[in-house]
VOGU-3710 file (C-alpha; in Angstrom, 3 decimals, decimal comma):
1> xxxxxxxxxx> 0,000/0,000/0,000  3,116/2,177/0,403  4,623/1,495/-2,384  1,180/2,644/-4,180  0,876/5,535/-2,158  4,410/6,549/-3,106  4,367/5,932/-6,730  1,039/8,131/-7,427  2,586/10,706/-5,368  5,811/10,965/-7,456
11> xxxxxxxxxx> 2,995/10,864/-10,724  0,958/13,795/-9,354  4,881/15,940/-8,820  5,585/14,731/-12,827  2,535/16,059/-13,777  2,354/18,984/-12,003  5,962/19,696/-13,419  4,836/19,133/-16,776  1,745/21,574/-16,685  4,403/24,485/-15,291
21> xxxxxxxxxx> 6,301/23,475/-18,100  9,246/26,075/-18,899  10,129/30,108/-18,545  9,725/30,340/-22,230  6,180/29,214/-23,443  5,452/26,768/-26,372  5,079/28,247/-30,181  2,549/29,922/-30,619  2,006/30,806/-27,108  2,821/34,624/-25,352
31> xxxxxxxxxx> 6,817/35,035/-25,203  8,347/36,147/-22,463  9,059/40,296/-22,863  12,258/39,421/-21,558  13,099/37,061/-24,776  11,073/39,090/-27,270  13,305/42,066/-29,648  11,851/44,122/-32,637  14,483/45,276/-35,376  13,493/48,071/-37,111
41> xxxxxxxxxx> 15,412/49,343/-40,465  14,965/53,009/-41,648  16,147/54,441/-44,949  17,627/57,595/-43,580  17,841/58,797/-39,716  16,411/61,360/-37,447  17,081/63,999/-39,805  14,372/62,998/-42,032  11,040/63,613/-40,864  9,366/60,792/-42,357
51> xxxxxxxxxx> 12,323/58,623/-41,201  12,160/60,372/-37,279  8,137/60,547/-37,462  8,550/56,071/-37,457  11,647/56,265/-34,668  9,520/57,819/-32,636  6,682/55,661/-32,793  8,775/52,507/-32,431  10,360/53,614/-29,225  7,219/54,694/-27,690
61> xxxxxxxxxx> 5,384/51,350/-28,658  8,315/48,925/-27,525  8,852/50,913/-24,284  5,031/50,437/-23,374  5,271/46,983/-24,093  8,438/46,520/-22,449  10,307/44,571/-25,334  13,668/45,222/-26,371  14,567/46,562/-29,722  16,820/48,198/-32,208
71> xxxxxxxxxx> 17,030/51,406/-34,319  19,015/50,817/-37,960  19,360/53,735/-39,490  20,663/55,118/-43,260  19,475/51,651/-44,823  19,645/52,056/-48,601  16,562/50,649/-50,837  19,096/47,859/-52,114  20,939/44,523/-50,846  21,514/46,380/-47,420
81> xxxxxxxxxx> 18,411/46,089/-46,546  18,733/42,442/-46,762  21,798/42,090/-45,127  20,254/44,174/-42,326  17,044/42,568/-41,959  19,134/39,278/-42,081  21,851/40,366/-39,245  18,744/41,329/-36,999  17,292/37,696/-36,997  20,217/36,298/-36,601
91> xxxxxxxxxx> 20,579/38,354/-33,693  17,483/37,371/-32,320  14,901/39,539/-33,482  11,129/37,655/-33,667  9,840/40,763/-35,611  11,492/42,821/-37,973  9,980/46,436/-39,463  11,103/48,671/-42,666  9,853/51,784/-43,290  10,292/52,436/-47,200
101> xxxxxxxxxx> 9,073/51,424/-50,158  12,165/50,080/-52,205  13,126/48,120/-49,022  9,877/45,960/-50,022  11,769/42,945/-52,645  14,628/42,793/-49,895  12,384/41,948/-46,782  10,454/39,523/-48,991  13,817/37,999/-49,298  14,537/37,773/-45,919
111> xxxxxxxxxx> 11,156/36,647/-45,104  11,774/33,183/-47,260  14,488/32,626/-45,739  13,562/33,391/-41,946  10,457/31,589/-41,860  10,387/31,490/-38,220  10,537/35,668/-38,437  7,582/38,040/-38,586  8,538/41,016/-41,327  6,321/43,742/-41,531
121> xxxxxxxxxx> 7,033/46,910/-44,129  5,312/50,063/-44,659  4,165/51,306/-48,035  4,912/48,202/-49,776  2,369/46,285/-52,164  3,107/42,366/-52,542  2,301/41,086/-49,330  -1,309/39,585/-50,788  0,117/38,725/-53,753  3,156/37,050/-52,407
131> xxxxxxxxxx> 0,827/35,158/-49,578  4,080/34,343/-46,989  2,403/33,582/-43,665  5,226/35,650/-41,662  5,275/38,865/-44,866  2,925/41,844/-43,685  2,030/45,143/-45,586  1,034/48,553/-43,758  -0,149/51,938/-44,356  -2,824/54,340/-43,120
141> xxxxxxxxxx> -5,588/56,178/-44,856  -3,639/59,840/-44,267  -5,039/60,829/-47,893  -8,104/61,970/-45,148  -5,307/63,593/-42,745  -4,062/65,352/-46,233  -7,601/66,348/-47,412  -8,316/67,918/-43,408  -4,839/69,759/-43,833  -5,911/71,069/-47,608
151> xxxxxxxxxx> -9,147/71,973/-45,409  -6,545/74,495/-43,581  -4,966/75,668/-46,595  -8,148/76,346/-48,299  -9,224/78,680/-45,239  -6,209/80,360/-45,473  -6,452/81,361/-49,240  -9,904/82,814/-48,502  -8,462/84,779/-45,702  -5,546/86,322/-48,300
161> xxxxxxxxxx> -8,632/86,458/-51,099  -11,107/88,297/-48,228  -8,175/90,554/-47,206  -7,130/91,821/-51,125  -3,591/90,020/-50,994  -4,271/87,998/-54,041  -7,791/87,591/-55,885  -9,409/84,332/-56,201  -7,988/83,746/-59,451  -4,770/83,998/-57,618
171> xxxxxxxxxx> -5,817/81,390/-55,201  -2,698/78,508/-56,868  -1,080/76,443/-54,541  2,896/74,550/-54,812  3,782/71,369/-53,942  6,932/69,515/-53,600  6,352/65,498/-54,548  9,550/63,229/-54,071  8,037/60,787/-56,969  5,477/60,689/-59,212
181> xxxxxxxxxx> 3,894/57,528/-57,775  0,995/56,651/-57,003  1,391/57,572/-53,027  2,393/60,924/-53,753  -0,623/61,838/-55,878  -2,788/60,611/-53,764  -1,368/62,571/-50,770  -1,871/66,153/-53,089  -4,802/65,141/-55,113  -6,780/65,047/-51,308
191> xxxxxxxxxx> -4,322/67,734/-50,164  -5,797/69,479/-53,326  -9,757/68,550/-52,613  -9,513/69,473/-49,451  -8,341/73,074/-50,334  -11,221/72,982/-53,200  -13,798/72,070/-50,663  -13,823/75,748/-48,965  -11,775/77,538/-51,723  -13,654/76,608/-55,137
201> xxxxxxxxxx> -11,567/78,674/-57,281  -7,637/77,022/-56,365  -5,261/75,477/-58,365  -2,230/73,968/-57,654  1,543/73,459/-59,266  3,245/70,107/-58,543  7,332/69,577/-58,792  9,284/66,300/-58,214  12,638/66,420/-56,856  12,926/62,364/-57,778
211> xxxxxxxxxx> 14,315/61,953/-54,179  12,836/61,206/-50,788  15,020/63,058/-49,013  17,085/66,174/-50,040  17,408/69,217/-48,568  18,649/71,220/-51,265  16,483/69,991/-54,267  13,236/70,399/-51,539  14,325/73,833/-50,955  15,156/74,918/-54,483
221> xxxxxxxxxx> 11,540/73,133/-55,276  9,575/75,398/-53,462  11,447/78,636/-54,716  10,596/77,294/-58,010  7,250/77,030/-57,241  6,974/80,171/-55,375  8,885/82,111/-58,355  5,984/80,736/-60,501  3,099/82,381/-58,115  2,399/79,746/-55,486
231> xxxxxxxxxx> 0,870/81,638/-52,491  0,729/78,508/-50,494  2,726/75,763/-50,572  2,826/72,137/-49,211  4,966/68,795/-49,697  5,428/65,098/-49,692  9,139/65,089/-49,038  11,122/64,649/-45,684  13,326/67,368/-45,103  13,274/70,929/-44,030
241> xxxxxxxxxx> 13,852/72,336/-47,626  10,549/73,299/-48,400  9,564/74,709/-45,068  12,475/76,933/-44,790  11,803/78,359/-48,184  8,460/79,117/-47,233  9,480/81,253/-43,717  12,581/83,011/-45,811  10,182/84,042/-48,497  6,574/84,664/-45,920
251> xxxxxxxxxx> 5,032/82,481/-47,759  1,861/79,611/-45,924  3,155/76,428/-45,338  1,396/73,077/-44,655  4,469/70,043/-43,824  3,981/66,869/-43,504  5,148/64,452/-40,391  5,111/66,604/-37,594  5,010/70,289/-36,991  7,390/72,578/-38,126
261> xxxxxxxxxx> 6,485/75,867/-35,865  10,045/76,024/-33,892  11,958/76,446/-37,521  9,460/78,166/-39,056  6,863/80,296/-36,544  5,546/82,922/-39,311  4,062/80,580/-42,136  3,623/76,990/-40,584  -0,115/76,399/-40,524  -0,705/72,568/-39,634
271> xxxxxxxxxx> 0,910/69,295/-40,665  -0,605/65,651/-41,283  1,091/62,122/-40,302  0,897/58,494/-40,132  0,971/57,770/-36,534  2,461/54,730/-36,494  2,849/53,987/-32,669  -0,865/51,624/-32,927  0,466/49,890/-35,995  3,594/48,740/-33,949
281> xxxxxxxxxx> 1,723/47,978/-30,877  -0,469/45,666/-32,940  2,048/43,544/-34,401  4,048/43,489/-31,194  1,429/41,410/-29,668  0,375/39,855/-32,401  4,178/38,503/-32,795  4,711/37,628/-28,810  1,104/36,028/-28,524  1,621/33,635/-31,726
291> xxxxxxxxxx> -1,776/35,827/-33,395  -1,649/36,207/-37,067  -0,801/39,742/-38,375  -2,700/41,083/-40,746  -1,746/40,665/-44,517  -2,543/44,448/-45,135  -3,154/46,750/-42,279  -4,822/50,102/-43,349  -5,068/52,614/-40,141  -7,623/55,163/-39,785
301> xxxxxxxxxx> -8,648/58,517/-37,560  -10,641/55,819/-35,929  -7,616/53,824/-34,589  -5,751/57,120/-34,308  -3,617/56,381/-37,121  -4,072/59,335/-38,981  -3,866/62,524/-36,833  -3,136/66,458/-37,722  -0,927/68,579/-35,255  -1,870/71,563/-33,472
311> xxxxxxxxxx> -3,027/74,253/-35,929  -0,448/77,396/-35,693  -2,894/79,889/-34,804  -0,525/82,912/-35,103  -0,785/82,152/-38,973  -3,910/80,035/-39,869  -7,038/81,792/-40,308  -9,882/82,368/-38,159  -12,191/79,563/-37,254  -9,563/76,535/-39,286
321> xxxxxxxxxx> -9,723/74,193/-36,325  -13,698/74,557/-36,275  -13,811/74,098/-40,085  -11,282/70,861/-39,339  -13,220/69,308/-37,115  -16,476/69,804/-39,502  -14,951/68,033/-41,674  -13,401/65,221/-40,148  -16,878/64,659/-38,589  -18,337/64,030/-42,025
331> xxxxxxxxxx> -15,615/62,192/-43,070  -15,779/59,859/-40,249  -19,610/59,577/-39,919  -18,974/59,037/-44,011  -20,966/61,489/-45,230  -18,006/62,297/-47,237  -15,479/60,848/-49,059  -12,201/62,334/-50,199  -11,881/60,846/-53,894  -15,871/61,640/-54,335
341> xxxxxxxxxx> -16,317/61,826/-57,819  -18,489/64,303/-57,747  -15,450/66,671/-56,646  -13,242/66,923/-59,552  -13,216/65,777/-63,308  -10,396/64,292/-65,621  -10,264/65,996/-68,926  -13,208/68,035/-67,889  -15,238/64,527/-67,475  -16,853/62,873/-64,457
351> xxxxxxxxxx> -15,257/59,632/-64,120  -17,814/56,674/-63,643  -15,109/53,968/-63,993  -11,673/53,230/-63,262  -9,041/50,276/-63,263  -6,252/50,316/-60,752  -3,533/48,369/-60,716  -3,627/47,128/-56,956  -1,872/43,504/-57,720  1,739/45,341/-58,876
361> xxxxxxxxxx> 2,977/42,610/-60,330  5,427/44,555/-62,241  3,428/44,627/-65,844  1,456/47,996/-64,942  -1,684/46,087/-66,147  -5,013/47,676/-64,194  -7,202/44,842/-62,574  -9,177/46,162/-60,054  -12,047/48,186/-60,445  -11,856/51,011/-57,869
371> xxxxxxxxxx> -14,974/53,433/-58,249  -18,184/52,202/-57,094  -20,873/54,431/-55,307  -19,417/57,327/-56,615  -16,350/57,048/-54,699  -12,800/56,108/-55,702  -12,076/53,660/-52,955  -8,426/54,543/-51,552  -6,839/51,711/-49,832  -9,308/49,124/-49,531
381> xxxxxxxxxx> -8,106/46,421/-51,770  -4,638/47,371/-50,128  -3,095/48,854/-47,667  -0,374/51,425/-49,737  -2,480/53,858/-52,142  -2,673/53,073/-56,061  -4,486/56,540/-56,668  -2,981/57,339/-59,743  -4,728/59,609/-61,918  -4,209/63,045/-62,902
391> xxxxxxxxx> -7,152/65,393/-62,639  -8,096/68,914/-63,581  -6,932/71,984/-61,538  -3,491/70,057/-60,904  -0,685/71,097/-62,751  2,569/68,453/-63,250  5,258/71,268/-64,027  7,713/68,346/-64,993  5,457/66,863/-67,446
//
């Protein structure tokens, strides 16, 4: 009777060992925070407000979940990138992040190879067509963060038309584009409606400096575009060029990724991002809790995403925020849309129809019809933009 009393008493301690099992939990299950690191690989550093508007983010969502990570900075869009995103699983990284588009064939890369990796990449889009389990696309819908900050520059040009600086006719706006792709006309083509939407009577001049980031050609942009009449001028590049341009000459500015008031105090009016601090938070635990991650994440003003800065009240006009916050009502209520077609034409014709090519598979071949209840639908079928049509009252000076 011992001897049974013994042996299902050394049985219940197995068991009971067993069920504790280790520190580090089974795949699949929630990793230790301790064990868990997040690589992240930037094409340029701190310098670069895009680049610095992700840094941020990524510190602030790994420090309030407590993981470890680490900051690679001046990536190029080539081999690199590989090489990087390769050194940071071997060095233990369970999720690895890149924030621009060329880094996109070189992650795929490393995601073959790393199977047991999570790679997630913003902009990019091949993660649905490339269907890798641990390959993840991002990108947010700040087309409506653009659209509220053309809101702002619209007010503004109606303040200078209301005062007599410049008659409506006058009312043309600049804006700097890195590259004519898809991304960057969407960002000014709702930069542009938004401005139309309480200015009827603006235009707007558009300028590529072919470069995501350079300070000179940005600056030298924007005095081109100023020279030729701009009043107001905006951008979808990542330095200070433009902006500094703007406060040497007195002329409106709207940046992009973060406010620019400290540099530039007399003509900053308000500046859209991507927060991306949700994003990174999501796949975090998605990563450490075994959860699948989204093939193509689109973030919104609802998941606070898409967000505008303080507006610089010292230069915007009277009653902008109010006029913001109409709007972003509607937009979010969906009363209305950015891309409605009822907003603008294309060779002076309302378009009814319109193929996209949201598969990229290199061929430029449209496949995906993209209007339908009288909306161009932005982002749906992806996460990174394929608005890429050129419509009236926008003027490509490189063309």
């Amino acid at each position: 009777m011992k001897k049974i009393t013994a042996l299902l008493l050394v049985m219940v301690m197995v068991f009971a060992l067993c069920a504790c099992g280790s520190d580090k939990p089974a795949n699949g299950g929630s990793e230790d925070t301790a064990d868990f690191k997040v690589g992240f690989i930037f094409l340029h550093d701190e310098n670069s407000t895009y680049d610095k508007n992700f840094m941020d983010a990524a510190k602030a969502a790994c420090e309030a979940k407590g993981v470890a990570y680490e900051l690679r900075t001046n990536i190029p869009e080539g081999q690199e990138c590989y090489e990087t995103a390769a050194d940071l699983a071997d060095g233990g990284c369970s999720l690895i992040f890149a924030d621009s588009f060329g880094h996109e064939d070189f992650m795929i890369q490393a995601a073959k190879e790393f199977t047991d990796v999570q790679f997630c990449h913003a902009t990019g889009t091949k993660a649905h067509t490339e269907k890798l389990d641990n390959y993840h696309n991002a990108f947010a819908s700040i087309y409506e963060g653009r659209f509220l900050a053309g809101v702002a520059a619209g007010m503004k040009l109606n303040e200078m038309i209301e005062n007599g600086d410049i008659t409506a006719e006058q009312a043309k706006m600049g804006y700097v584009g890195a590259f004519p792709y898809a991304e960057v006309k969407s960002g000014y083509t709702s930069f542009y409606l938004g401005a139309k939407s309480v200015c009827p009577t603006v235009t707007m001049d558009v300028t590529f400096t072919n470069s995501w980031y350079d300070q000179t050609l940005e600056n030298e942009a924007a005095n081109k575009l100023i020279e030729n009449d701009c009043v107001l001028i905006s951008q979808h590049a990542d330095s200070m060029g433009a902006p500094s341009a703007c406060e040497q000459a007195g002329v409106p500015n709207v940046s992009y990724n973060g406010s620019t008031i400290a540099a530039c105090p007399n003509t900053f009016i308000v500046s859209s991002r991507i927060n991306w601090e949700p994003y990174f938070e999501y796949i975090i635990d998605c990563a450490m809790n075994g959860k699948a991650i989204d093939t193509d994440w689109t973030g919104t003003i609802a998941t606070g995403s898409v967000e505008l800065t303080e507006v610089n009240e010292a230069v915007a006009a009277e009653g902008t925020q109010e006029a913001i916050d109409a709007a972003k009502a509607k937009l979010e209520s969906g009363e209305i849309h950015v891309f409605d077609t009822a907003s603008f034409t294309v060779k002076g014709e309302t378009l009814t129809s319109y193929l996209a090519d949201v598969d990229d598979m290199g061929d430029f071949q449209p496949e995906t019809e993209v209007i339908k209840d009288g909306y161009f639908h932005e982002s749906e079928f992806r996460s990174a933009p394929y608005f890429d049509i050129d419509i009236d009252g926008i003027t490509n000076l490189d063309a």
